[in-house]
N, C-alpha and C positions, 0 to 999 in steps of 0.2 A: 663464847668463841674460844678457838685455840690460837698458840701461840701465832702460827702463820695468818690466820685470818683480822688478829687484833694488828697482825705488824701492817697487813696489806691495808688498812685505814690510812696509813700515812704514808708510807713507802711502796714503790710500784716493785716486784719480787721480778727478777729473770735470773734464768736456767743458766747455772755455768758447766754446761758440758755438751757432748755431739749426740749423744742415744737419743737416739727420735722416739723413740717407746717410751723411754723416761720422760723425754719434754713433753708427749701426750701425756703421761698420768699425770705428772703434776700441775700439767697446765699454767706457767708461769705466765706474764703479761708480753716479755719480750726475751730473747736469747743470746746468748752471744761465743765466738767461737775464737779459737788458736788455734796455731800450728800443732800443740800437745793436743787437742783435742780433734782436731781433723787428722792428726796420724793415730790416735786410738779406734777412730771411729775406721778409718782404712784398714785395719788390723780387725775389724769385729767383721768374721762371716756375714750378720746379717746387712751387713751397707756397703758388699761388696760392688753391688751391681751398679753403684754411683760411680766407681773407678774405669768400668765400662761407658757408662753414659759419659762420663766429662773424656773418653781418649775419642770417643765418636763425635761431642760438641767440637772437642778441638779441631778434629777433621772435615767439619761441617763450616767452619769459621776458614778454614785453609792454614790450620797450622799445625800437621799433623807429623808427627815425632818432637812438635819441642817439648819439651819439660815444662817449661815456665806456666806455656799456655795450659798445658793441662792440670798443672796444681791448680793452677785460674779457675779453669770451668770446674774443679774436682769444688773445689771452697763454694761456688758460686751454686754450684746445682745440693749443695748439701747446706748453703742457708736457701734458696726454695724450696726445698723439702722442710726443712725448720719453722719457715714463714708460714705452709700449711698446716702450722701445729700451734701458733702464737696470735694473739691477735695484735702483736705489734710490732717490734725491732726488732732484725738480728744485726750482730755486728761481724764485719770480715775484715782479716789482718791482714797488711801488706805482709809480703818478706820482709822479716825485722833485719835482715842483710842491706836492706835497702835503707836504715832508720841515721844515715847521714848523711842520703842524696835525696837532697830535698828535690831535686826535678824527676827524678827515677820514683820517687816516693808518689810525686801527686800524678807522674804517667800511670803507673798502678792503680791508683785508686781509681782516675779516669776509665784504664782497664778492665776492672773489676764491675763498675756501673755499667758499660757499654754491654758483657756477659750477663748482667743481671737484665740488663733491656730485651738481649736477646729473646731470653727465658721469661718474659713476658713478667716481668716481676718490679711492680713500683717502687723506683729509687728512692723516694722519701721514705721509704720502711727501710732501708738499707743504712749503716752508718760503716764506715772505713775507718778501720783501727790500727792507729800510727801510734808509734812509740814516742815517749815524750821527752826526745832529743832537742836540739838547740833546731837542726835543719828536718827533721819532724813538724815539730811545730809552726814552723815557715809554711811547709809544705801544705797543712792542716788549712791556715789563713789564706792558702790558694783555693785550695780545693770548695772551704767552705763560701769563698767569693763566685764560683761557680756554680751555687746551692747543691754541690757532694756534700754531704752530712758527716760527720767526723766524730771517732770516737777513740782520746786520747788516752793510751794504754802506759802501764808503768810509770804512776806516777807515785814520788815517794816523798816528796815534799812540797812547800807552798808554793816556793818559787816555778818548778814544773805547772804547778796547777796555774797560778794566776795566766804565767805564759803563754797557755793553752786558750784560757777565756778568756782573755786579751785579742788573743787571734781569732777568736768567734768559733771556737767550738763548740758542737752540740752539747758532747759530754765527755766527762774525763772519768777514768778509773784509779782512784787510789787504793794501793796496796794493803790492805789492813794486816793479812796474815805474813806478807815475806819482811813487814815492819817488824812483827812482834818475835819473827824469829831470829831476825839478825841480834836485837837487841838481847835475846835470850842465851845466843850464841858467845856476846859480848860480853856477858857475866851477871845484867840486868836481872834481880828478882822480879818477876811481875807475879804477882797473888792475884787482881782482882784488875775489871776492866777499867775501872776507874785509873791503875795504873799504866795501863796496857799503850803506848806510844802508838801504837797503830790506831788505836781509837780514834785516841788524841789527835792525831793527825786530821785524820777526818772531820772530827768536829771542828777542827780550826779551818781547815779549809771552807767546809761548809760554811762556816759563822763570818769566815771575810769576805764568799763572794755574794750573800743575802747581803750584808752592810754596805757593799760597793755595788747592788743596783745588779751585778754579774746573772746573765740568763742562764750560762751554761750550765748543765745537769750535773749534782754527783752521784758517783754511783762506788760506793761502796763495795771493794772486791777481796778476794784471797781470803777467804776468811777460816780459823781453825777449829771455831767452837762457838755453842750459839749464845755463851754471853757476849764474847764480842757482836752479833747482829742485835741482841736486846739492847746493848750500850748506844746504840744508832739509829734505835727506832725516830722514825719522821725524816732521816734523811732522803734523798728527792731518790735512788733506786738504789738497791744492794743485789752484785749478782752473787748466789749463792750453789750449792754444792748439790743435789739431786740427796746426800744423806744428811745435809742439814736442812734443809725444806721441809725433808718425813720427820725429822728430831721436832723442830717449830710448829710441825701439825700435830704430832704425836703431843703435847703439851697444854693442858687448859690452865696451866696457872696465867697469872693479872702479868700484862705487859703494861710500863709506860712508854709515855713519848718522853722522848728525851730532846730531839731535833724541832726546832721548830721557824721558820721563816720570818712568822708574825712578830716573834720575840726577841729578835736580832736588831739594835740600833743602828740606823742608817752612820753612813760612813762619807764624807762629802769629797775628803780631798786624799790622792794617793800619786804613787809615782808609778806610772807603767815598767813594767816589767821590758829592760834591753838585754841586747846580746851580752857584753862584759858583764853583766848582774847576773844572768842567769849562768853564766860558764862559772861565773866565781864560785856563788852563791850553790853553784851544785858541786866544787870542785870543795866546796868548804864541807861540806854536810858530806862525812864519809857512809853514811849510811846509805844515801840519795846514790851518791856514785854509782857504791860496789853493788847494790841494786839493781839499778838501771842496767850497767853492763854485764850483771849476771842473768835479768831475764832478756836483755837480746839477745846473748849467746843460747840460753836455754831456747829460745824459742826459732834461732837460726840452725841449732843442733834438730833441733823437730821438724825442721824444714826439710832441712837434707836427708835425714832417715824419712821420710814421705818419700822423697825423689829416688832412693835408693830403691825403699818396698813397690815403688812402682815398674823400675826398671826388673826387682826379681819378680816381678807378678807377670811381668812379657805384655804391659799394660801401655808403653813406651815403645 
């Protein structure tokens, strides 16, 4: 077997990116989507005709010239398209402009599901992807009290994670590649993945929440090269890049498992994860911070060049 085939024995692989051609060929298990990648995928001739379809759902729903609604239907009709190419999850972003109002947060997701009902499209394959703010994370423990499925994005530390599956999230994303480059930036040699902090990260979050009994899913993300994904094999899902997936197929050498659930001693007693622990505890970890607030901004900057490419496409 090749690399992609030995990692998919332990690890469920999904697509990080919007090309529906791509997510056919490689056929990953489930996908998942941003604001960067639903404005690249608006930008590609061949999916224009989605930007069409979601200004007509929006007018069919009765809410024709807003914005909001139409990035709505624009995200929601481009994971139905997704979903007929996976056989399992995509995941859709709130506006990360929204990732400090926790009530504006879980109206969107509520939003988002109601669009995908429209479109005939079953909301258990759907997970709503919130930023993993302090009022994020609130909003996550509403939504999934609702059974909306949640898929907790930007996370760059333990404390973000426990937070998150504290609140009963499905699944959280932790950062593997914008770990290893801040640290890179910051003067860190890293040679090998054994030193690689972003790794690290992950396994550690992995290893405390098997020991605390924790359902929530990891899903290993960002990633810059495939020994960081060989460093992780057996983690519970890693989304990856459409040209690290052909790299991992392209490759017959021996993959181990590194991750493993079975191997993790249980953990009996801890302290849950509150509000002053988690403001500190991310205010202390400068890495976690300037993280955190540089992918909401990137991904609220992608928001708004959407809304703008929309307006010069006369789409609006």
């Amino acid at each position: 077997m090749n690399k992609r085939e030995q990692l998919a024995q332990w690890t469920s692989l999904v697509a990080d990116t919007g090309d529906l051609e791509m997510i056919a060929q490689l056929q990953p298990e489930d996908a998942t989507t941003n604001p960067s990648l639903l404005l690249a995928a608006a930008r590609d001739e061949r999916y224009r005709d989605l930007l069409q379809q979601a200004a007509d759902l929006s007018r069919a729903l009765g809410h024709q010239g807003e914005m909001d609604w139409l990035t709505d239907t624009y995200a929601c009709l481009a994971g139905q398209a997704i979903l007929e190419r996976v056989p399992g999850l995509v995941s859709s972003e709130v506006d990360a402009r929204l990732s400090f109002d926790t009530r504006a947060t879980v109206e969107k997701g509520r939003r988002l599901i109601a669009i995908y009902r429209e479109l005939n499209v079953d909301p258990s394959r759907i997970l709503i992807k919130v930023a993993a703010s302090w009022e994020g994370v609130r909003a996550v423990e509403i939504l999934e009290e609702e059974g909306i499925r949640c898929n907790v994005t930007l996370v760059f530390n333990q404390t973000q994670a426990l937070a998150a599956a504290e609140a009963g999230a499905t699944l959280i994303s932790p950062f593997v590649g914008r770990i290893f480059d801040w640290h890179r930036k910051n003067g860190m040699v890293i040679d090998t993945p054994e030193q690689d902090p972003g790794v690290l990260s992950v396994r550690d979050i992995f290893s405390t929440f098997k020991a605390r009994g924790l359902d929530t899913i990891v899903m290993g993300a960002s990633f810059r090269n495939a020994g960081q994904i060989e460093a992780l094999a057996g983690c519970d899902k890693l989304t990856l890049s459409p040209s690290l997936l052909e790299e991992l197929a392209a490759d017959n050498g021996g993959l181990k498992r590194i991750l493993d659930s079975e191997l993790v001693a249980p953990q009996d007693d801890w302290v849950p994860v509150n509000e002053a622990a988690f403001r500190w505890q991310l205010n202390d970890d400068a890495m976690a911070s300037d993280l955190l607030a540089d992918g909401i901004r990137r991904f609220a900057k992608d928001q708004h060049a959407l809304e703008t490419l929309l307006i010069e496409e006369g789409v609006i």
